[in-house]
N, C-alpha and C positions, 0 to 999 in steps of 0.2 A: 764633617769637617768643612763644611761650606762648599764643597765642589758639586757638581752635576757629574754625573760620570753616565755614560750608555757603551754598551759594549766592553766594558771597561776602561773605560778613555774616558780622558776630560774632553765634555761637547764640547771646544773648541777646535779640538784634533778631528773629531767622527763631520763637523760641518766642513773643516778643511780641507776633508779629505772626497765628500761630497755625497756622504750617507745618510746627508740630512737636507732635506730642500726646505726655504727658505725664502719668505716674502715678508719685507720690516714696511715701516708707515710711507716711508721717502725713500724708494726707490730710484736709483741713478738711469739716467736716459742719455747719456754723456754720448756713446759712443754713436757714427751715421750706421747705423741699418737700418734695413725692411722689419716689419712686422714678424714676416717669415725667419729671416735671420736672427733677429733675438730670440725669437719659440725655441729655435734650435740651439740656444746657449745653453737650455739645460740637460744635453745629452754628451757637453763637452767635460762633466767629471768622468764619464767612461769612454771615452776615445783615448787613445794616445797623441801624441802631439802633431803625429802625421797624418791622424786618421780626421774624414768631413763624417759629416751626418751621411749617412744613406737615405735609401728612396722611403726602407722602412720608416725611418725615422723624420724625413719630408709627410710623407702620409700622415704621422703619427700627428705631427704640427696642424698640419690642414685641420684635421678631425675636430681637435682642442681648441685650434682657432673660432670652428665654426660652430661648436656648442658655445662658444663664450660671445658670442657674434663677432668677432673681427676679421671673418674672411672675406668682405670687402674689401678689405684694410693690407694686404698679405704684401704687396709693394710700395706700400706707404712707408717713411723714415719714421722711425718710434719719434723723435722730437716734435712732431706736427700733430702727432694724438692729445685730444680729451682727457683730462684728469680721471676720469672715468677709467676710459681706452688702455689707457698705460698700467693700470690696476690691474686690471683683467691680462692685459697680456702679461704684466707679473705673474700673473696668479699661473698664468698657460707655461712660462717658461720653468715653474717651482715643478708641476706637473710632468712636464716631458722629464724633471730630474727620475720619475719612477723612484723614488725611495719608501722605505717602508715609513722611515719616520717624516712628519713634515709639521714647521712650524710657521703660524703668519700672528702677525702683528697688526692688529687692525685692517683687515682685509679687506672690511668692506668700506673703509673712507673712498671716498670718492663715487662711490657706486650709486643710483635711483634704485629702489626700493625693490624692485623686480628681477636687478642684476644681484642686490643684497642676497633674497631668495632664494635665487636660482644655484649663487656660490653655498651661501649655506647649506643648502638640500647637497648640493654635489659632493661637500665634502661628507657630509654624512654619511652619505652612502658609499661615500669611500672606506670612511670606517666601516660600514656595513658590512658591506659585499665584500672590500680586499682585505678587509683584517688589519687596513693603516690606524699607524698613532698619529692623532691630529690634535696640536696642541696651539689652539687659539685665543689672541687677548680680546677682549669684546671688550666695548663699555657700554654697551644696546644690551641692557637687560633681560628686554622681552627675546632677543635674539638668542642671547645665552641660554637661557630656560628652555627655548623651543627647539633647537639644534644640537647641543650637548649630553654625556651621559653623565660628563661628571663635573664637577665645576668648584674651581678654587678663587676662594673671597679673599683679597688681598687688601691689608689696609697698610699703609706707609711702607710695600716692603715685606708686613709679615703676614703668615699665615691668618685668619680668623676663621674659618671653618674649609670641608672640602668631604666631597658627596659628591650624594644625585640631588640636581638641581633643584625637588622638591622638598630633599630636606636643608639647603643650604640656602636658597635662596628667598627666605620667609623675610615679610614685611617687617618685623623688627628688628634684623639682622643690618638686612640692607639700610635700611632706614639709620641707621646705630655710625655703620661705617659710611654712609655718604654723608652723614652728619645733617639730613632733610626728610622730609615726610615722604616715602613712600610706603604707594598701597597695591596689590597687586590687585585685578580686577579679570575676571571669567567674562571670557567668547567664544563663539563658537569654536576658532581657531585654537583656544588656549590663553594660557594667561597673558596679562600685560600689565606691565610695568609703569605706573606714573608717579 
């Protein structure tokens, strides 16, 4: 019937409610805090309204910050960060939400090719190791193919195929829906996309 449901709820309820963490393209930096202080915004869908972060959940920050590199950064005001900066500590505050499901929206805009990596690999193995649903939009082909188990080709809106990356993401397929010649092309690394 056109709805998304998880849990039985329309996603609208299950994100409002804060069982789904969430990073979009344009991320708001509106309010003054530290770097540390935003980390910690994503532990306030499980607090009550009286309740702070604990030391567990300061630690937890620290840790996320310093895998992502911004514990330089931990008393800095989020508005004075890097296009980059701000990305990553999105990505750190969807994180500290700990939910099973999690969705980003082009994650890696903003990112050098090394933070690209390092976030892809991480979430991978988040699905790996924790068992999370990670539901990512790419438009980095080669990224998609190399990071993904399963991967849905979207053209204006509708479905066009939906798999494992090596069988959905064949040169004529793609090619067909971006409406340009791609070819995929073997490296060492695995495929790539031009």
């Amino acid at each position: 019937d056109g709805h998304i449901m998880i849990y039985g709820q329309p996603i609208n309820e299950v994100m409002n409610n804060g069982h789904i963490a969430w990073v979009g393209q344009h991320e708001r930096f509106e309010l003054p805090l530290t770097v540390l202080d935003y980390a910690l915004l994503g532990v306030s869908p499980n607090l009550a309204w009286y309740q702070r972060p604990n030391t567990e959940h300061v630690s937890r920050a620290q840790h996320l910050l310093h895998d992502f590199e911004l514990s330089a950064l931990l008393d800095a005001r989020v508005q004075t960060l890097s296009g980059g900066e701000k990305q990553r500590l999105a990505i750190v505050r969807a994180l500290m939400q700990d939910t099973d499901i999690m969705m980003f929206d082009e994650p890696t805009n903003h990112l050098d090719i090394r933070h690209q990596r390092f976030l892809l690999h991480y979430l991978h193995n988040l699905v790996q190791q924790q068992r999370k649903s990670i539901l990512v939009v790419l438009h980095d082909l080669t990224h998609a193919h190399r990071y993904t188990d399963e991967v849905v080709l979207l053209n204006g809106g509708r479905v066009v195929a939906q798999g494992r990356p090596n069988e959905v993401m064949t040169s004529e397929q793609l090619s067909d829906v971006y409406d340009v010649d791609i070819k995929a092309h073997q490296t060492e690394d695995g495929l790539v996309f031009m």
